[in-house]
Chimera marker file (.cmm) of the C-alpha trace (Angstrom):
<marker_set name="trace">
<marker id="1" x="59.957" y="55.053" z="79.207" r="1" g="1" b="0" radius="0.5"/>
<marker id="2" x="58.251" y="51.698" z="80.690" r="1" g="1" b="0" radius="0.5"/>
<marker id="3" x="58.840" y="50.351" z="77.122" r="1" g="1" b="0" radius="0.5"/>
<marker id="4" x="62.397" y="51.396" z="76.982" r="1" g="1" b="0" radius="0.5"/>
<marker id="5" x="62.834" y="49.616" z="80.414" r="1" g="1" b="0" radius="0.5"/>
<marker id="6" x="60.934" y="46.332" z="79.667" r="1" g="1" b="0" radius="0.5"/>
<marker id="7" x="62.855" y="46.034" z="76.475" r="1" g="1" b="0" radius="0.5"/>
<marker id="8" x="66.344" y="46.328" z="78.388" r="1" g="1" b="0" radius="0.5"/>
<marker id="9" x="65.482" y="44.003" z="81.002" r="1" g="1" b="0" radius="0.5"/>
<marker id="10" x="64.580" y="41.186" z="78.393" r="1" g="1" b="0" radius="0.5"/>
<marker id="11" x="67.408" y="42.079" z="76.281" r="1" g="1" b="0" radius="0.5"/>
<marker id="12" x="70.060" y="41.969" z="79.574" r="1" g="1" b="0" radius="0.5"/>
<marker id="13" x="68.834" y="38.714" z="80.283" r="1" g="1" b="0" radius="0.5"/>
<marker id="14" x="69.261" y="37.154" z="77.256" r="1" g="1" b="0" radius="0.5"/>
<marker id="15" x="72.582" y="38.309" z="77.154" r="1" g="1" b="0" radius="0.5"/>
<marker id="16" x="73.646" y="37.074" z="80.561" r="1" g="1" b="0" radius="0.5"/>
<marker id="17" x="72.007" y="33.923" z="80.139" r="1" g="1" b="0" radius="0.5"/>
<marker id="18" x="72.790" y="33.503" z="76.557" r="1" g="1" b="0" radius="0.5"/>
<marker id="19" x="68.854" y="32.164" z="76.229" r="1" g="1" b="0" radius="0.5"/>
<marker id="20" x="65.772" y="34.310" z="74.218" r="1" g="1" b="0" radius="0.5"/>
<marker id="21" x="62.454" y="32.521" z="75.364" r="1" g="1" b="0" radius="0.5"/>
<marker id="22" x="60.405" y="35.333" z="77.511" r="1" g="1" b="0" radius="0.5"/>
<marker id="23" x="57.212" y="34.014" z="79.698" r="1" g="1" b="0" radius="0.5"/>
<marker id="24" x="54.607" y="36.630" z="80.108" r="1" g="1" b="0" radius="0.5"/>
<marker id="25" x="51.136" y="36.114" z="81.083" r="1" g="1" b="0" radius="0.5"/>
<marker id="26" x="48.355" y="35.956" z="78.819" r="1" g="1" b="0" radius="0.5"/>
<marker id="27" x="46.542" y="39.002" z="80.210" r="1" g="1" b="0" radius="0.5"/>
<marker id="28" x="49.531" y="41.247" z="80.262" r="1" g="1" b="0" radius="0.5"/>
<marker id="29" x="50.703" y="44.491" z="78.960" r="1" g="1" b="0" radius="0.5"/>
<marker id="30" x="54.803" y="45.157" z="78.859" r="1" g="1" b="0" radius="0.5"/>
<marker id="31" x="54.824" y="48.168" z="76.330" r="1" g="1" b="0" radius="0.5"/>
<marker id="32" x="54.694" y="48.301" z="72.580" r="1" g="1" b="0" radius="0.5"/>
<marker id="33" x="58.108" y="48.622" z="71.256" r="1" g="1" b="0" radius="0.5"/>
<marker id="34" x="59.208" y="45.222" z="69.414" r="1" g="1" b="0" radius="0.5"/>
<marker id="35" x="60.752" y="43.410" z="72.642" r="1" g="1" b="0" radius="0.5"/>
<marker id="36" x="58.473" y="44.587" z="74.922" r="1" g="1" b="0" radius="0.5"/>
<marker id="37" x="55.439" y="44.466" z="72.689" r="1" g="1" b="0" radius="0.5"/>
<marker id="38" x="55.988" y="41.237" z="71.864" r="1" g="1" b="0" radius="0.5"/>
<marker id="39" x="55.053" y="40.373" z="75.512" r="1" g="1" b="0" radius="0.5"/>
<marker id="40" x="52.187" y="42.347" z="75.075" r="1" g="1" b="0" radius="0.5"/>
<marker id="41" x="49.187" y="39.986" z="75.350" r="1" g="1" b="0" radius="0.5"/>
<marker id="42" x="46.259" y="42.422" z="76.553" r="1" g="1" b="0" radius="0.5"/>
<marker id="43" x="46.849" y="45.184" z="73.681" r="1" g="1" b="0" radius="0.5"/>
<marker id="44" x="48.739" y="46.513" z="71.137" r="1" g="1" b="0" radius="0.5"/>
<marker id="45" x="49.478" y="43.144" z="68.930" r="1" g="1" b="0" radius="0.5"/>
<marker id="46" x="46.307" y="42.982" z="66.436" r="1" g="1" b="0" radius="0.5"/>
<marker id="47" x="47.846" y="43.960" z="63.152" r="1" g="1" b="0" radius="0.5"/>
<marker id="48" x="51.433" y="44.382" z="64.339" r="1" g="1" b="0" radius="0.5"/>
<marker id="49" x="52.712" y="42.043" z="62.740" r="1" g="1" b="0" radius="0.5"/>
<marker id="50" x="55.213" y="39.315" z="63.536" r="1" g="1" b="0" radius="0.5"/>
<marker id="51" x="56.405" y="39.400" z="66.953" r="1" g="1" b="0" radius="0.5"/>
<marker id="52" x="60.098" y="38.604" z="68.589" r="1" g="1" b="0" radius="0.5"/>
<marker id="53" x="60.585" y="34.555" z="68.744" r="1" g="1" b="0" radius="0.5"/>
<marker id="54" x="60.703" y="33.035" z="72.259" r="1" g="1" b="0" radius="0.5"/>
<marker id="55" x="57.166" y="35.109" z="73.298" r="1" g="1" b="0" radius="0.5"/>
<marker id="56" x="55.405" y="32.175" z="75.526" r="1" g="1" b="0" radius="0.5"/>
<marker id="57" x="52.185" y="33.132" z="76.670" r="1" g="1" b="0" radius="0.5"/>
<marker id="58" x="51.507" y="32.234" z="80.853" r="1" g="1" b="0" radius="0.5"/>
<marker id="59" x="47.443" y="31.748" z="80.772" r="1" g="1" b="0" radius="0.5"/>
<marker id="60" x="46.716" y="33.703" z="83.659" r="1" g="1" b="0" radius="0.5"/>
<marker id="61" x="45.130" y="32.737" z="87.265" r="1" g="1" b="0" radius="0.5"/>
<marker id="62" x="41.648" y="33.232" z="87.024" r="1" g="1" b="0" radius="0.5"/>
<marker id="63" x="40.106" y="32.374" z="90.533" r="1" g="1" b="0" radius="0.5"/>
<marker id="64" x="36.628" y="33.702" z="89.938" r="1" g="1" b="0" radius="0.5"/>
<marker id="65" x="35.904" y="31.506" z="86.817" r="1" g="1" b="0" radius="0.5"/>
<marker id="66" x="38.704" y="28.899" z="87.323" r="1" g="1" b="0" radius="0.5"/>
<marker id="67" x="37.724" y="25.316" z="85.985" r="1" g="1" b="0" radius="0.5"/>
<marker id="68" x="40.564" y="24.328" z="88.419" r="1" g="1" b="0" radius="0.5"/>
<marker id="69" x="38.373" y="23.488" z="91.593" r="1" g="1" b="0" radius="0.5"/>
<marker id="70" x="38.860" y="20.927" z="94.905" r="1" g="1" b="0" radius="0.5"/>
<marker id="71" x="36.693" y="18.941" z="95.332" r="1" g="1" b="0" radius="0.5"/>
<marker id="72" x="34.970" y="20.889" z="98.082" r="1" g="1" b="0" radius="0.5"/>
<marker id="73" x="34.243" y="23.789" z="95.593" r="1" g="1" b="0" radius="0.5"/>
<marker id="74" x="37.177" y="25.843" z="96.385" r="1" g="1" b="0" radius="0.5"/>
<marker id="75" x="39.621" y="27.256" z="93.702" r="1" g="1" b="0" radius="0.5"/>
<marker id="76" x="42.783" y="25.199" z="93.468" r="1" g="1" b="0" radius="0.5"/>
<marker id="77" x="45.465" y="27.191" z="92.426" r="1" g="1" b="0" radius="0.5"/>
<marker id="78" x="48.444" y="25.103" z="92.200" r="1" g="1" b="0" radius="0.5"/>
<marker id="79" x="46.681" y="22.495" z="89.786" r="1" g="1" b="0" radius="0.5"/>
<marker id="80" x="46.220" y="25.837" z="87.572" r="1" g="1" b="0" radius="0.5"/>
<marker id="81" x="49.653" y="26.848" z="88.190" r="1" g="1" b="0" radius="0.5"/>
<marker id="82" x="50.759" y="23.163" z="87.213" r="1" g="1" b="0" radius="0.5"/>
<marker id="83" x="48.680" y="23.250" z="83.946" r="1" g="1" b="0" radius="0.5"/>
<marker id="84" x="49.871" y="26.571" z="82.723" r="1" g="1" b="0" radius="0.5"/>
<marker id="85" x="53.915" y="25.680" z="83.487" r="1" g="1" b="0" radius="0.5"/>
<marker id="86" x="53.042" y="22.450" z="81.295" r="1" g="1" b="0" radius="0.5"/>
<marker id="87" x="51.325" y="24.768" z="78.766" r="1" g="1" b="0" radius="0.5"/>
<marker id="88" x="54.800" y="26.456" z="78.595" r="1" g="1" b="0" radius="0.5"/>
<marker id="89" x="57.084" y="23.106" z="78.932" r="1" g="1" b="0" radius="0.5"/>
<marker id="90" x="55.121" y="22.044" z="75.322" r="1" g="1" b="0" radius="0.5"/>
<marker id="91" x="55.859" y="25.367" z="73.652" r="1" g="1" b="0" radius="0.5"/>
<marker id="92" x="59.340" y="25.845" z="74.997" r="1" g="1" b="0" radius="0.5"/>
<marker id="93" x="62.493" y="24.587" z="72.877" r="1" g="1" b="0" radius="0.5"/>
<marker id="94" x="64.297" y="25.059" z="76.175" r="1" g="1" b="0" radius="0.5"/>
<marker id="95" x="65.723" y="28.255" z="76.160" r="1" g="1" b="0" radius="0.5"/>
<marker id="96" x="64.015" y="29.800" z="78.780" r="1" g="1" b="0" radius="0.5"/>
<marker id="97" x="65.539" y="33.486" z="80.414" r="1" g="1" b="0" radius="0.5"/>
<marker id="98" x="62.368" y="34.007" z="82.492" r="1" g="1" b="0" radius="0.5"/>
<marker id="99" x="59.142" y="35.265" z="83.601" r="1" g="1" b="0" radius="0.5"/>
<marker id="100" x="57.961" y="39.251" z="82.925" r="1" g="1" b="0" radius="0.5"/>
<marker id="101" x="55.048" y="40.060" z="85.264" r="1" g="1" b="0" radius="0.5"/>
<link id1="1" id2="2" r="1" g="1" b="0" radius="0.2"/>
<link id1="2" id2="3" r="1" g="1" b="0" radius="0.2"/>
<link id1="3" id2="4" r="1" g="1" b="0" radius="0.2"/>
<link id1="4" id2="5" r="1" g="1" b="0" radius="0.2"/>
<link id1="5" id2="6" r="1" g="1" b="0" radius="0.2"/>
<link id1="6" id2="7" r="1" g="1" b="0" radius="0.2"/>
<link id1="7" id2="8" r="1" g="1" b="0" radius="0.2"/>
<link id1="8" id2="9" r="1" g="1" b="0" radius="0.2"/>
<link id1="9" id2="10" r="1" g="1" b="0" radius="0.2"/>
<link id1="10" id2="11" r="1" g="1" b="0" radius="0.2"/>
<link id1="11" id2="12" r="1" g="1" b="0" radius="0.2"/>
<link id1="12" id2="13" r="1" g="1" b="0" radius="0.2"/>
<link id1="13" id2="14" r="1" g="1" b="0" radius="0.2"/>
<link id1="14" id2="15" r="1" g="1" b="0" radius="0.2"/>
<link id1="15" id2="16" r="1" g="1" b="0" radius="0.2"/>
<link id1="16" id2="17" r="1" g="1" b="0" radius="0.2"/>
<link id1="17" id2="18" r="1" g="1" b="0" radius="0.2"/>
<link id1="18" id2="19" r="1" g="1" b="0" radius="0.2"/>
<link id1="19" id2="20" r="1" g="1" b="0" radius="0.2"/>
<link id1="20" id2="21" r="1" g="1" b="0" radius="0.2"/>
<link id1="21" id2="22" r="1" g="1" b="0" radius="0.2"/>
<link id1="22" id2="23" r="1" g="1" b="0" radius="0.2"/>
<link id1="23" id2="24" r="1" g="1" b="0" radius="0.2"/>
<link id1="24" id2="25" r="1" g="1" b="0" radius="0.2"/>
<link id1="25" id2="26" r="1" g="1" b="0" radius="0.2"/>
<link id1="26" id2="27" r="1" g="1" b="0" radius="0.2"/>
<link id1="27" id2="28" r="1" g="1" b="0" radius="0.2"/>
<link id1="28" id2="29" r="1" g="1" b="0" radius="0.2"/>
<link id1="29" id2="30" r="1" g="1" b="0" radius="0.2"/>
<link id1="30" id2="31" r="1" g="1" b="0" radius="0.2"/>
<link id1="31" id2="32" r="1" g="1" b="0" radius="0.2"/>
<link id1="32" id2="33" r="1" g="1" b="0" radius="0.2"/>
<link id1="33" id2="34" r="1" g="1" b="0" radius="0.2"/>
<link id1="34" id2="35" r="1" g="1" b="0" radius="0.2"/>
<link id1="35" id2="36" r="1" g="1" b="0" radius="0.2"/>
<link id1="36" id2="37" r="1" g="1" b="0" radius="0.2"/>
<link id1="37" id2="38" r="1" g="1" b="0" radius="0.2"/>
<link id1="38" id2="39" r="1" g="1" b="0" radius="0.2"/>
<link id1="39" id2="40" r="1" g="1" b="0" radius="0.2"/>
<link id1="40" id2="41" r="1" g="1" b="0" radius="0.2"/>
<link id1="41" id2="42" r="1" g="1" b="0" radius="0.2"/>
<link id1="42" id2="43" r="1" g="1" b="0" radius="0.2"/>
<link id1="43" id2="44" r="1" g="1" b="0" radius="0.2"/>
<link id1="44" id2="45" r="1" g="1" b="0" radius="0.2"/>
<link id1="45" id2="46" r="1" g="1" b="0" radius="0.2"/>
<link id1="46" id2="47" r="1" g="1" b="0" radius="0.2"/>
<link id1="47" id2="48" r="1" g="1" b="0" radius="0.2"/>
<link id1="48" id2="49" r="1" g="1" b="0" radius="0.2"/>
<link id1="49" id2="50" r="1" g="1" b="0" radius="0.2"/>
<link id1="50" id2="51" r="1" g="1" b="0" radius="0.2"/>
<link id1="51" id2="52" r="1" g="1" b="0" radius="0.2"/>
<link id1="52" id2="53" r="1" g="1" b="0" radius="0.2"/>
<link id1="53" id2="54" r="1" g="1" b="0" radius="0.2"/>
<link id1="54" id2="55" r="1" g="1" b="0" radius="0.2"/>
<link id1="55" id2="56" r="1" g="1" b="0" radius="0.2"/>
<link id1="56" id2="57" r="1" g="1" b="0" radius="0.2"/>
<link id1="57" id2="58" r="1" g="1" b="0" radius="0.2"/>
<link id1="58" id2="59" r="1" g="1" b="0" radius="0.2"/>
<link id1="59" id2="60" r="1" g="1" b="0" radius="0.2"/>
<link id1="60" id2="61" r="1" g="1" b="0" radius="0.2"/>
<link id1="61" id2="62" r="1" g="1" b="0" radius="0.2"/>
<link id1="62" id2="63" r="1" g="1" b="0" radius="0.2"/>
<link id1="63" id2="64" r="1" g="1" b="0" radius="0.2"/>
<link id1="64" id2="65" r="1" g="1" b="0" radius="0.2"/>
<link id1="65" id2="66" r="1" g="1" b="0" radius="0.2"/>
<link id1="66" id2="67" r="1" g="1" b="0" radius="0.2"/>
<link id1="67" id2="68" r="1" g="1" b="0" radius="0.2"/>
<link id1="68" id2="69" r="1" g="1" b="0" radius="0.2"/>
<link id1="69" id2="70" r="1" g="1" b="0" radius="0.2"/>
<link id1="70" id2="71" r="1" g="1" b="0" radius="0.2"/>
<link id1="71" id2="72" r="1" g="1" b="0" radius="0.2"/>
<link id1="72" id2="73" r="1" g="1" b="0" radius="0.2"/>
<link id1="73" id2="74" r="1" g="1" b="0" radius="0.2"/>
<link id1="74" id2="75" r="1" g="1" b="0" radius="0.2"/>
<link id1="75" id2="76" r="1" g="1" b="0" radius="0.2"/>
<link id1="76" id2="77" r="1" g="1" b="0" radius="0.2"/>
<link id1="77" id2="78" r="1" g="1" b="0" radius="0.2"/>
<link id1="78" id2="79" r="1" g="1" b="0" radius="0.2"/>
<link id1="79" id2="80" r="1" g="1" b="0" radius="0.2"/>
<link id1="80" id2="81" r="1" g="1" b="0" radius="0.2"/>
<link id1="81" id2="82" r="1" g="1" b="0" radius="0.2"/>
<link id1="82" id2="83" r="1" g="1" b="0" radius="0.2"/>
<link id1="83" id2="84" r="1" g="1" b="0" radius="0.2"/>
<link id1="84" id2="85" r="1" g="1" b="0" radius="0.2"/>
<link id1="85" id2="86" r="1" g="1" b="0" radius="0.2"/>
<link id1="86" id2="87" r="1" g="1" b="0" radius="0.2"/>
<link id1="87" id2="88" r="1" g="1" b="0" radius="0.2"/>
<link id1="88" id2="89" r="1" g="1" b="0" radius="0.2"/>
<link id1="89" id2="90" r="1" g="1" b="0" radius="0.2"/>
<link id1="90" id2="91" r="1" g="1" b="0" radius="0.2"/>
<link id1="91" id2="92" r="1" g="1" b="0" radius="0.2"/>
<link id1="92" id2="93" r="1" g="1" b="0" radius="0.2"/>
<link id1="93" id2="94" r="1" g="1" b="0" radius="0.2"/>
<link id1="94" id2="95" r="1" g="1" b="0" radius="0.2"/>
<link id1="95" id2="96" r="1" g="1" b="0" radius="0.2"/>
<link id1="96" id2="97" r="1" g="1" b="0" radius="0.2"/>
<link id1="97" id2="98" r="1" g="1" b="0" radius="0.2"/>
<link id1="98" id2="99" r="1" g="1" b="0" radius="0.2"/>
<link id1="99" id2="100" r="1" g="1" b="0" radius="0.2"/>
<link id1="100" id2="101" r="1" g="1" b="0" radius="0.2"/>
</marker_set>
């Protein structure tokens, strides 16, 4: 059913916005039908096959490993939040509908 649901939210967007690129985070499971698999990016893709186009992969916050640190040590996570939304402004055509968490 969460599959079902995943795949009608991306394909209601899409329609409203008249757009197809999906965000998702790299560490991420959605469901494995083709929509929502396709925004799979924890399980379920090895040996799939091709997935939908517009699938952009988020890297996910990582705040025990980060390599994003201030200079005092701490983890800075808006300079990782800044690197992964230019990870996704170089892979975007810009046709974004939005962001699946």
């Amino acid at each position: 059913m969460g599959s079902e649901s995943t795949e009608a939210a991306i394909k209601m967007a899409g329609c409203y916005t008249g757009k197809f690129e999906i965000v998702s985070f790299a560490a991420s499971y959605h469901g494995l039908t083709q929509g929502s698999g396709s925004a799979t990016y924890s399980a379920g893709r090895k040996g799939g096959g091709l997935v939908t186009p517009g699938q952009l992969a988020f890297p996910s916050p990582y705040a025990y490993r980060s390599p994003f640190r201030k200079p005092d040590g701490s983890y800075d996570l808006e300079t990782e939040l800044d690197f992964a939304w230019s990870i996704i402004d170089h892979q975007s055509v810009g046709s974004l509908v939005g962001l699946i968490m």
